[in-house]
C-alpha positions in Angstrom: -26.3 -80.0 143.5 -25.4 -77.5 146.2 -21.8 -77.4 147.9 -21.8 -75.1 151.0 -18.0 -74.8 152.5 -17.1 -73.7 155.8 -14.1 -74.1 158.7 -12.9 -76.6 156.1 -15.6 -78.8 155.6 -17.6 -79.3 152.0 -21.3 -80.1 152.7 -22.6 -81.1 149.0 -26.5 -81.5 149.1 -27.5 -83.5 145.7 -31.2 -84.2 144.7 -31.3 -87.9 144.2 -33.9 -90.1 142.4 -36.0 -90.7 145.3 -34.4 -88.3 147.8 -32.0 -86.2 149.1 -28.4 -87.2 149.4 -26.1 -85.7 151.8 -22.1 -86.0 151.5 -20.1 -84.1 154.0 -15.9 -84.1 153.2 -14.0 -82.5 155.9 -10.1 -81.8 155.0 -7.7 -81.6 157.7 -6.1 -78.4 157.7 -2.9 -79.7 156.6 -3.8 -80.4 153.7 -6.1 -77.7 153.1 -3.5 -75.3 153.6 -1.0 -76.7 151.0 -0.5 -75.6 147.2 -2.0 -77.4 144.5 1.5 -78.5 143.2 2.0 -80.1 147.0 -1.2 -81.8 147.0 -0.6 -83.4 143.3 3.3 -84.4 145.0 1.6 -86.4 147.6 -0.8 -87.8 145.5 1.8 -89.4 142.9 4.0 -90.2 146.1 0.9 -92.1 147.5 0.4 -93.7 144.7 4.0 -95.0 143.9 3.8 -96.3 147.5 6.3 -93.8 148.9 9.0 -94.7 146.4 11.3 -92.0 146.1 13.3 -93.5 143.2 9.6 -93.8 141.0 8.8 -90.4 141.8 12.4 -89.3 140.6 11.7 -91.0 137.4 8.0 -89.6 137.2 9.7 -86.2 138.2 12.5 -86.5 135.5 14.8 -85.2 138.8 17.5 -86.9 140.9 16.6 -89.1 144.4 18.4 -86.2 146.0 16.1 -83.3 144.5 12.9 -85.7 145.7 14.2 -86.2 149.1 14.5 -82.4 149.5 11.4 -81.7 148.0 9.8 -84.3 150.6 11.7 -83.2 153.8 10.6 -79.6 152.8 7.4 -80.4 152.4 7.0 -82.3 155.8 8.9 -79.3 157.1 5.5 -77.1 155.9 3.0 -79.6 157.0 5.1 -79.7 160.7 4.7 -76.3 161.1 0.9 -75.9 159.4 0.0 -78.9 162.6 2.3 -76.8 164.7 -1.2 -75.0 166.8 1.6 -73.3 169.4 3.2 -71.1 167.3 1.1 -67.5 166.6 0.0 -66.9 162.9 2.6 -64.7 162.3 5.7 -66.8 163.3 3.9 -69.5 161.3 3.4 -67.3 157.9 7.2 -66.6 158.4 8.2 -69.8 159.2 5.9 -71.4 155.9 7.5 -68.7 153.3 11.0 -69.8 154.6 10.0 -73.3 154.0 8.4 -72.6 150.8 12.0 -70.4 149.5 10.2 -67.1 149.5 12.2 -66.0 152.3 15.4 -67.1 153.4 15.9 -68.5 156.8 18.7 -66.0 157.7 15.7 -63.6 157.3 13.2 -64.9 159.0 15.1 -65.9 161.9 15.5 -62.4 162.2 11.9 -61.4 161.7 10.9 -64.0 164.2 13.2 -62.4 166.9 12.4 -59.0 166.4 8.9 -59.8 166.7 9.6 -61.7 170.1 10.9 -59.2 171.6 8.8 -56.2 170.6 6.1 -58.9 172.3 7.9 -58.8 175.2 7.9 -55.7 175.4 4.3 -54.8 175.0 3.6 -57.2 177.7 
C-alpha cells in the first residue's frame, strides 16, 4: 500500500487480488486544520446526535462548559472557512480562539498590523 498526500488530499494506491485499487480521501480544510482533541469532540458530538447534555456526561463537565467548548470551536472553524482574512490575522485570530492569546491582545496585534499595512501601501 502506498499513501501519497498533497493540498489535503490522501491518494492510497493498494495492490488488490486481481488489480489495482485506488481510494482518493480529500479533507476539507476545516477539518484538516483542527487539533486531534477537536476532531475526537466532533466525533463523539456526531455520534451522540448533537446532544449536548450526553456529551456533558461523556465529558464528566457541566452543559455550560460543552456549550463553550462548542461555540469556541465553531468560532475556530468560522475563522479557518473565513478565505478573506490574511494568514496572519487568521493565526492571531485561531490562538485567541484556542486561549493562547487573549483577545485584548490580539485585537491589538491585529490593529497594529493594519495600519503598518496601510502604511506600506
Amino acid at each position: 500500500m502506498l499513501n501519497i498526500v498533497k493540498n489535503n488530499v490522501t491518494i492510497i494506491f493498494d495492490n488488490l487480488k486481481g488489480g489495482a485499487g485506488v481510494a482518493i480521501d480529500i479533507l476539507p480544510d476545516w477539518l484538516n486544520n483542527l487539533d486531534d482533541e477537536d476532531v475526537v469532540f466532533v466525533k463523539k458530538f456526531l455520534l451522540a446526535s448533537g446532544s449536548l447534555k450526553e456529551i456533558a456526561d461523556i465529558y464528566s463537565v457541566t452543559y455550560p462548559t460543552v456549550r463553550l467548548r462548542l461555540d469556541r470551536l465553531i468560532q475556530k472553524i468560522k475563522i479557518i472557512e473565513d478565505n478573506s482574512n490574511e494568514p496572519y490575522i487568521s493565526l492571531i485570530k485561531r490562538l485567541a480562539v484556542s486561549e493562547k492569546l487573549d483577545f485584548g491582545t490580539a485585537k491589538i496585534l491585529i490593529s497594529e498590523y493594519k495600519k503598518m499595512k496601510k502604511e506600506i501601501d
